[in-house]
C-alpha positions in Angstrom: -92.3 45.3 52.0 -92.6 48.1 49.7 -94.6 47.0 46.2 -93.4 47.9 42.4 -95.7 50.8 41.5 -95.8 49.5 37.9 -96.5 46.1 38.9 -95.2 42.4 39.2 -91.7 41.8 37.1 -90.8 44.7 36.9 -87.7 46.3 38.3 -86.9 50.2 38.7 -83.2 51.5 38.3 -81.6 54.9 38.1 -78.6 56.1 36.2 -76.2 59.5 36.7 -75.3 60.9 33.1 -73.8 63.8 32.3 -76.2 66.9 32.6 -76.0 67.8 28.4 -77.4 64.4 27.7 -80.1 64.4 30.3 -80.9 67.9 28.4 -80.9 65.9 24.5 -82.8 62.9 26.7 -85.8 65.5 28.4 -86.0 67.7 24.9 -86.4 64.7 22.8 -88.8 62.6 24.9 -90.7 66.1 25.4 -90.7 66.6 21.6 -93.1 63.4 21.3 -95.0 64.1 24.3 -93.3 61.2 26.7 -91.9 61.0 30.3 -87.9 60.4 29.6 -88.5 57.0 31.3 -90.6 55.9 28.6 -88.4 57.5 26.2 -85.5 56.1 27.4 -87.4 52.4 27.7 -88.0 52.7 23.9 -85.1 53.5 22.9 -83.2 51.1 24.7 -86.1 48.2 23.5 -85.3 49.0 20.1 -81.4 48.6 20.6 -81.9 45.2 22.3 -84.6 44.1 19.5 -81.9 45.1 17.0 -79.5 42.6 18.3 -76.5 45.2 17.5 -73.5 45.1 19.9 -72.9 48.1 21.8 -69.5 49.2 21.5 -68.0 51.0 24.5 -65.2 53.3 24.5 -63.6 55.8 26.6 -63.8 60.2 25.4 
């Protein structure tokens, strides 16, 4: 069995998103020096620690 290479209770998952927002993801988490993993794991921590709903809607 293969192990978490970040370690125990942890979990990895992957997402498809429209390429012009993987762009705006990679040039923003570049602009402060981050992987867009961690970019994206802070930005989605401080959404959760801001208890806002997410609205969803359809374009």
């Amino acid at each position: 069995m293969a192990t978490n290479p970040i370690g125990k209770g942890t979990k990895t998952i992957g997402i498809n998103m429209c390429e012009k927002m993987a762009n705006e993801l990679e040039k923003r988490a570049n602009s402060m020096h981050l992987s867009k993993s961690n970019y994206c794991k802070i930005v989605l921590q401080q959404w959760i620690d801001s208890g806002k709903k997410l609205t969803l809607g359809e374009k």
